[in-house]
FITORBA-452031 format. One line per 4 residues: number of its first residue (from 1); their letters; for each residue y, x, z of C-alpha. Coordinates in nm, 4 decimals, always signed. Layout:
BEGIN
NUM) A) Y:X:Z ~ ...
This chain:
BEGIN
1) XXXX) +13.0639:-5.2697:+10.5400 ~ +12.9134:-5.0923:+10.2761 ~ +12.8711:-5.1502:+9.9000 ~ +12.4585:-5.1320:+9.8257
5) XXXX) +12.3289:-5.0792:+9.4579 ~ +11.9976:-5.2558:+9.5053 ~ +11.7327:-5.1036:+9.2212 ~ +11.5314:-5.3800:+9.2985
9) XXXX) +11.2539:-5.3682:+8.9688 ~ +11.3994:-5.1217:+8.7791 ~ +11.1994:-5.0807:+8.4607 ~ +11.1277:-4.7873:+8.2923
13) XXXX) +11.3699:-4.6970:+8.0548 ~ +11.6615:-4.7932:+8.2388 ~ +11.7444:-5.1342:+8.0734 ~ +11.7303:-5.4623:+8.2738
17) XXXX) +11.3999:-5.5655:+8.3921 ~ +11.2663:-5.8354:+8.1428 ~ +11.1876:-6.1697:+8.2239 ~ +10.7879:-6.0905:+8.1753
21) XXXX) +10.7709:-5.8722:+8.4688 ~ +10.9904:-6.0330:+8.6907 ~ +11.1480:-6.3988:+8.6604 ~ +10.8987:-6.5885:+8.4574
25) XXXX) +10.5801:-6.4903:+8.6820 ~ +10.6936:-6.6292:+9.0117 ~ +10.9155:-6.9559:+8.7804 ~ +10.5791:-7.0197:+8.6097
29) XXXX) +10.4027:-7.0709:+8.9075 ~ +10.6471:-7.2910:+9.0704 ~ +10.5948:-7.4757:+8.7633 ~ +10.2325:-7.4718:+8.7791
33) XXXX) +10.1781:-7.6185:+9.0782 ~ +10.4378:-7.9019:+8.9946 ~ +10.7588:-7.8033:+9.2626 ~ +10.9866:-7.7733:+9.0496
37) XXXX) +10.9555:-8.1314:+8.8827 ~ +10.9251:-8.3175:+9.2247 ~ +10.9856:-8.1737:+9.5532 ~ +10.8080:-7.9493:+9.7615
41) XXXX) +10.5332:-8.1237:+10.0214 ~ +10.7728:-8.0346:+10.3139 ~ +11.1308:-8.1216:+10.1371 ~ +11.2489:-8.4913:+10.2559
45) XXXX) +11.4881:-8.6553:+10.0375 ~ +11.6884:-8.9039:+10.0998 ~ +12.0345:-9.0551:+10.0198 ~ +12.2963:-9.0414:+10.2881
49) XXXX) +12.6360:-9.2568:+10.2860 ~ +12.9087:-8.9897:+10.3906 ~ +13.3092:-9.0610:+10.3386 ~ +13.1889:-9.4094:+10.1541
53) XXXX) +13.0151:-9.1378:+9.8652 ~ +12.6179:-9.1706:+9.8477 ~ +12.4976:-8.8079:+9.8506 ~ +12.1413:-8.7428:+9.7345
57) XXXX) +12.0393:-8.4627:+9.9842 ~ +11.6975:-8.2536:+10.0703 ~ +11.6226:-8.1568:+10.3811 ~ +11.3064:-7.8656:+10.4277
61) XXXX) +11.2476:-7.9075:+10.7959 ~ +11.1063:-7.5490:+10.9203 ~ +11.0371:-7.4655:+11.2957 ~ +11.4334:-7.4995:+11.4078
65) XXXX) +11.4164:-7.1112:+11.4974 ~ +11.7269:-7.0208:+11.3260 ~ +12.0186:-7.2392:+11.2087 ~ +11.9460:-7.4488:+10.8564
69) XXXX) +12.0577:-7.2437:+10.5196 ~ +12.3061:-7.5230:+10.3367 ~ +12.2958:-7.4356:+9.9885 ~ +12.6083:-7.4949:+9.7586
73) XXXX) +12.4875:-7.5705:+9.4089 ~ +12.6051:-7.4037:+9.0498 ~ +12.8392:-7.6668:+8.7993 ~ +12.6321:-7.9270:+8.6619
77) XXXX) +12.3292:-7.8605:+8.8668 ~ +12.1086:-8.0534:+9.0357 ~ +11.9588:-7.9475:+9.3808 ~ +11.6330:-7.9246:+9.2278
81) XXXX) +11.7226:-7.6291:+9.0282 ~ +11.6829:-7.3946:+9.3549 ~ +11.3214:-7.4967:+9.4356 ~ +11.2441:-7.1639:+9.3219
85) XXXX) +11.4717:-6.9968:+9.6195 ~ +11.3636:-7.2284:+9.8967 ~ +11.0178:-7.1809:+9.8123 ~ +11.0861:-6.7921:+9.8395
89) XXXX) +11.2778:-6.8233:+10.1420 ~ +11.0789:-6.7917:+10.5179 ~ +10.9029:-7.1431:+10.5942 ~ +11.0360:-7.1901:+10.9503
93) XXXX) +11.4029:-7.1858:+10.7733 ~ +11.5406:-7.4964:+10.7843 ~ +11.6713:-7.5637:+10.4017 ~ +11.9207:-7.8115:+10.2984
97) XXXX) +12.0773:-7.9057:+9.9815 ~ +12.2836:-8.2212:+9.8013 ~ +12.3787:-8.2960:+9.4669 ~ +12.7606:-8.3064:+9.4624
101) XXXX) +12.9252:-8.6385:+9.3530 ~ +12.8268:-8.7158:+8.9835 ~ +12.6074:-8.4544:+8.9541 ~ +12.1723:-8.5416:+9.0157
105) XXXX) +12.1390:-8.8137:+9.2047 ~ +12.4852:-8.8310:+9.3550 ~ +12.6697:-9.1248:+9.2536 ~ +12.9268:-9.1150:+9.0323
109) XXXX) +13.2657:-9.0883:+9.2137 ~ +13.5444:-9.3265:+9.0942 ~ +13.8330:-9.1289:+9.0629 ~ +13.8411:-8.6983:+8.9947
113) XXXX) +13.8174:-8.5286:+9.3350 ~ +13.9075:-8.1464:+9.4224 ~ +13.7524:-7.8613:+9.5844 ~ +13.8909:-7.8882:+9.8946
117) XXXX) +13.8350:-8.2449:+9.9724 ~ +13.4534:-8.1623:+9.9469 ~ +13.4565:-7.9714:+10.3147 ~ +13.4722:-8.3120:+10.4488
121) XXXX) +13.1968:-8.4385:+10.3142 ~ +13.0088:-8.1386:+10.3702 ~ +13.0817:-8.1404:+10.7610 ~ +12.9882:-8.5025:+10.7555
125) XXXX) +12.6618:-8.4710:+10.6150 ~ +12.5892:-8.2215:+10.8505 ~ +12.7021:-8.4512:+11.1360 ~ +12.4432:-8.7218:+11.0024
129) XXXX) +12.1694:-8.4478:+10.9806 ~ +12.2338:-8.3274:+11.3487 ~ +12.3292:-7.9738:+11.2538 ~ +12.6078:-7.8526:+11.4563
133) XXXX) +12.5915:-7.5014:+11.2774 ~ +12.4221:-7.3684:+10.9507 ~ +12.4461:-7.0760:+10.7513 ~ +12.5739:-7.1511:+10.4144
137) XXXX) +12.4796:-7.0070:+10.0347 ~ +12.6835:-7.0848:+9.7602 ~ +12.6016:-6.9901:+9.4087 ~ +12.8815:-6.9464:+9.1162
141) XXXX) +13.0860:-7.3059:+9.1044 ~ +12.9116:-7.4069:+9.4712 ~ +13.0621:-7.0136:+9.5709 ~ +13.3976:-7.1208:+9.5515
145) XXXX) +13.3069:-7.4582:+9.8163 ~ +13.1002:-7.1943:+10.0451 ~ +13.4662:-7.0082:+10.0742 ~ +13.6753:-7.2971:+10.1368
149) XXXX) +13.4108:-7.4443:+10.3892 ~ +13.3690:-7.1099:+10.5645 ~ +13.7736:-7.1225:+10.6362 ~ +13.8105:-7.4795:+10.6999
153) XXXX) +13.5125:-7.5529:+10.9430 ~ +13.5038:-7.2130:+11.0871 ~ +13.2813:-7.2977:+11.3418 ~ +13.0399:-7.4734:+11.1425
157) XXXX) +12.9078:-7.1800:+10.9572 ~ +12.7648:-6.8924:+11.1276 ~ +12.7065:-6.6721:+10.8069 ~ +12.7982:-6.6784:+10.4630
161) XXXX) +12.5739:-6.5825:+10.1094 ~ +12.8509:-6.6072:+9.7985 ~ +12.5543:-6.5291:+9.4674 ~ +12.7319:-6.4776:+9.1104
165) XXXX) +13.0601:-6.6347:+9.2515 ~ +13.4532:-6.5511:+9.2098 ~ +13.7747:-6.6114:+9.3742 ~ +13.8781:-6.9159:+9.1734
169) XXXX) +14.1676:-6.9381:+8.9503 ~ +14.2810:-6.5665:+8.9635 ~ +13.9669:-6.4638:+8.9253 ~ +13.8735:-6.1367:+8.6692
173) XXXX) +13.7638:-6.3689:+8.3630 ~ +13.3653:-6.3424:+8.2454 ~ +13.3313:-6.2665:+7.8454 ~ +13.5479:-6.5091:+7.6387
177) XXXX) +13.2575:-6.6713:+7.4371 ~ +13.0478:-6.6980:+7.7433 ~ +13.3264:-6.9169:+7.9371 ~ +13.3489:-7.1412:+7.6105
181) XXXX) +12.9751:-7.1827:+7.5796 ~ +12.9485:-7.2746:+8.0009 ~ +13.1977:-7.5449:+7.9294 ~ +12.9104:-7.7187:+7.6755
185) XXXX) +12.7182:-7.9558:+7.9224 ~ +12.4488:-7.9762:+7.5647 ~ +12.3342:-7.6395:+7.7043 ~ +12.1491:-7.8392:+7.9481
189) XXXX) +11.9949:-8.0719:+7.7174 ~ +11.9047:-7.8956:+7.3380 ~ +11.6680:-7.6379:+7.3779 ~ +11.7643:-7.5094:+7.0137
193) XXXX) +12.1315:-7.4308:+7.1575 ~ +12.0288:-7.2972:+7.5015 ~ +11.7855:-7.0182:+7.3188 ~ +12.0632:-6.9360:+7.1163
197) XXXX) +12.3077:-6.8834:+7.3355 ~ +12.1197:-6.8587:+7.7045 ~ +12.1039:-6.4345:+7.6853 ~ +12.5114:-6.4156:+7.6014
201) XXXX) +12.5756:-6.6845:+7.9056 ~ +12.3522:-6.5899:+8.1543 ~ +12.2534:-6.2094:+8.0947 ~ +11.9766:-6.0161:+8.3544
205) XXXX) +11.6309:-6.0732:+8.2337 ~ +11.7885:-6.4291:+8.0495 ~ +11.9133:-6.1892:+7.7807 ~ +11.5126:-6.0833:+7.6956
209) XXXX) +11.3721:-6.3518:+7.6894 ~ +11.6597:-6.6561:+7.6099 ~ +11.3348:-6.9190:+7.6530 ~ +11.3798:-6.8458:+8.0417
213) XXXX) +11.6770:-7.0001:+8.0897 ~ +11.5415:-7.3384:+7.8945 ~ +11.2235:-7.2793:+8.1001 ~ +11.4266:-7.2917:+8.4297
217) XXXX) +11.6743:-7.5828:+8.3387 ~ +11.4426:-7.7930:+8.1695 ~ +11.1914:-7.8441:+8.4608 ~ +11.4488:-7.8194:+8.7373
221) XXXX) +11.7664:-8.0170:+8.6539 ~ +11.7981:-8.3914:+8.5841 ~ +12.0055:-8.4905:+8.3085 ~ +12.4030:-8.3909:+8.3504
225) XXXX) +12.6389:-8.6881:+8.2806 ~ +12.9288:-8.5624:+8.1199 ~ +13.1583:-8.6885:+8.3223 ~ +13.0475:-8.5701:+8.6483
229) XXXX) +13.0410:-8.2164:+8.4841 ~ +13.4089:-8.2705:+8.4009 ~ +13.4776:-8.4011:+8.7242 ~ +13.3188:-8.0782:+8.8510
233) XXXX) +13.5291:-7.8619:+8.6207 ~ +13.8699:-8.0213:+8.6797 ~ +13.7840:-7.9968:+9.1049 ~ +13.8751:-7.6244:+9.0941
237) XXXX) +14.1794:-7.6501:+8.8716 ~ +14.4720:-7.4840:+9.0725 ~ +14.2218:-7.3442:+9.3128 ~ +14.1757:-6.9758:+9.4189
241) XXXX) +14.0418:-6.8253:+9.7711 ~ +14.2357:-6.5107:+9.7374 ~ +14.5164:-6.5705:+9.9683 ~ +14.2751:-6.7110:+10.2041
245) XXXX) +13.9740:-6.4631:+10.2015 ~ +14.0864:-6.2389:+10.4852 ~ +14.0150:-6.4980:+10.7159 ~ +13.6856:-6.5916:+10.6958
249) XXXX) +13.5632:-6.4042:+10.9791 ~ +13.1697:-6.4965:+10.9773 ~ +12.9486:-6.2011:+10.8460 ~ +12.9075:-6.2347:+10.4687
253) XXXX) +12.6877:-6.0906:+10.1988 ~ +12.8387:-6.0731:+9.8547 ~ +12.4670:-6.0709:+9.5602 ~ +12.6996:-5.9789:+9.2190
257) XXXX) +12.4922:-5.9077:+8.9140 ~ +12.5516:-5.5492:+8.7092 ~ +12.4839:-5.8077:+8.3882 ~ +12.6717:-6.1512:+8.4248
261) XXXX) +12.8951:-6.2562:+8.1501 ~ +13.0279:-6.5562:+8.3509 ~ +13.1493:-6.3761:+8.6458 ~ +13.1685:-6.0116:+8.6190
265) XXXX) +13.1124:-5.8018:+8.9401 ~ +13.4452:-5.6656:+8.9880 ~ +13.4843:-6.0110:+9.1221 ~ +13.2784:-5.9928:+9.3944
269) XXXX) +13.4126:-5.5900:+9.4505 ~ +13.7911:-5.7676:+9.4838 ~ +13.6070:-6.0081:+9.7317 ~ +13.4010:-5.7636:+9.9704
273) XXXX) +13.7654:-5.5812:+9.9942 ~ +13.9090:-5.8745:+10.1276 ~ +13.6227:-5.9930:+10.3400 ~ +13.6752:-5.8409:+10.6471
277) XXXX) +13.2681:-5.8134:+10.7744 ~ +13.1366:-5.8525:+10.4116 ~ +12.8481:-5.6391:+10.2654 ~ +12.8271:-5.6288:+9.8602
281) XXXX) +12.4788:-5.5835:+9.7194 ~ +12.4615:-5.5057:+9.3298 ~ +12.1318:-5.6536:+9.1530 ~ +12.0022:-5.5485:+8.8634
285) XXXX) +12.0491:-5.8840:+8.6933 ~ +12.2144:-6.1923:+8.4877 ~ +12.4009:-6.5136:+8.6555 ~ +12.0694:-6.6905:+8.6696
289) XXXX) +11.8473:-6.4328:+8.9164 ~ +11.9077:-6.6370:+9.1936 ~ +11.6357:-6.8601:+8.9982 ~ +11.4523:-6.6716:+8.7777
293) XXXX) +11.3758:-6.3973:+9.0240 ~ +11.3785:-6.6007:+9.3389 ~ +11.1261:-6.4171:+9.5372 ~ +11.3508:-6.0528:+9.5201
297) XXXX) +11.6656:-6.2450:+9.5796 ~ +11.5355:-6.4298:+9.8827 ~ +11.4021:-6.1244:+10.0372 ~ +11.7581:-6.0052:+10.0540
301) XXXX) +11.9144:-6.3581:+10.1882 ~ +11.6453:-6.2904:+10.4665 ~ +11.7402:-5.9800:+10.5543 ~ +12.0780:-6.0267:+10.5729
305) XXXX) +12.0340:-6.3772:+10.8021 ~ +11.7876:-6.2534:+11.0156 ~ +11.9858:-5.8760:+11.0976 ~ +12.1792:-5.8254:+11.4102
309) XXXX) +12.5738:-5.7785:+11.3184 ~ +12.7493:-5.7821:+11.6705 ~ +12.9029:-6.1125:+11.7153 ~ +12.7640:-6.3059:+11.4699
313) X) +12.6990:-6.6323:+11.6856
């Protein structure tokens, strides 16, 4: 399938849309009306038992007209940090997304775990929500476990949305200082630090206004223990979906940002080669648009869920 510049906002001199006229409006009024400190009026939240791990997970219940959207969260991250998305996405879409173990309100698991032991406890939390099928999103660290669940409960997922993600391990390496500074959990925690560095990490509209990405992680993330960030971290040592990417068969859309200093786009470009019925869409944007411009990006996840591509169950 075909690779698709999207122009999206383009501003007028060419550069990157800045965060005034896209990101911050609709952020600030998820803020304003309070969804992105507590949950949205229709999100139920609740904390399931799965594998003996207690999961914190939110369920949006729409009208059941399409299978649910399982979102796979960035490292660190709480689920709350894609209000903004679910908000933007279609109301009768059913939405669900978890805190991984140690991370939110997840508890903290007792030993390290790995990537691939999380497929598991993905399929069983969809058993205990009665999903037999959902399409799945991941986004940059939560990418990589949208891969491996794609190829390891094939029939589970009926189409696939990797945003800002990579291969794994043998992935083309983002900017050197920009890997060192998303291995500091403080960037999460001291506004001073985030401002100074958010633009160089993130990029997009983050890199014109650095109080965005303070704005967005601030009011959407709980507190990140350290050592469920590490836990996080070490789970993809060793770990790359190369070898493996030809076979995931389900439809997929590839979202890469032209600006993202943690995973540049010839990433996802290696990716949509390997995909066999992948399409690669090229924003205009940083690592965090998935967030700060939630209402463009969601308008593409629609499209690309609610299209007809032959069999694509």
């Amino acid at each position: 399938m075909p690779v698709i510049p999207y122009e999206g906002h383009a501003s007028t001199n060419g550069a990157h849309p800045s965060a005034a006229n896209i990101g911050r409006p609709a952020f600030q009024r998820a803020v304003a009306d309070g969804r992105t400190r507590q949950r949205a009026a229709g999100d139920q939240l609740r904390m399931l038992t799965i594998r003996r791990r207690v999961v914190r997970v939110a369920v949006r219940k729409g009208s059941g007209t399409w299978p649910p959207l399982l979102m796979c969260n960035g490292i660190g991250a709480s689920l709350d940090l894609l209000q903004p998305l679910v908000d933007a996405l279609d109301p009768r879409r059913d939405v669900v997304r978890f805190d991984v173990p140690g991370i939110g309100g997840s508890a903290m698991p007792l030993v390290p775990y790995h990537l691939a032991t999380l497929a598991p406890l993905v399929s069983g939390m969809l058993d205990q929500l009665g999903y037999p099928q959902a399409d799945v999103l991941g986004v940059s660290w939560g990418g990589g476990l949208a891969q491996h669940f794609a190829v390891e409960r094939r029939a589970r997922v009926r189409r696939l949305v990797l945003v800002a993600t990579s291969p794994g391990g043998l992935m083309v390496p983002g900017h050197p200082r920009a890997l060192l500074r998303m291995l500091v959990p403080a960037r999460r925690r001291e506004g001073g630090y985030l401002a100074y560095v958010a633009g160089h990490l993130y990029g997009g509209s983050v890199r014109h206004d650095p109080a965005l990405a303070g704005d967005v992680l601030r009011a959407t993330t709980r507190l990140v223990a350290t050592k469920g960030f590490l836990y996080q971290v070490l789970a993809t040592v060793g770990w790359t979906s190369l070898p493996f990417l030809p076979l995931v068969r389900q439809p997929t859309l590839l979202l890469a940002g032209d600006d993202d200093p943690i995973i540049p786009v010839i990433n996802a470009r290696v990716m949509h080669r390997l995909i066999p019925r992948s399409e690669l869409i090229v924003y205009h944007g940083g690592h965090l648009d998935l967030i700060t411009d939630a209402e463009r990006m969601a308008a593409m996840v629609e499209a690309f869920l609610t299209a007809e591509t032959g069999a694509s169950g």
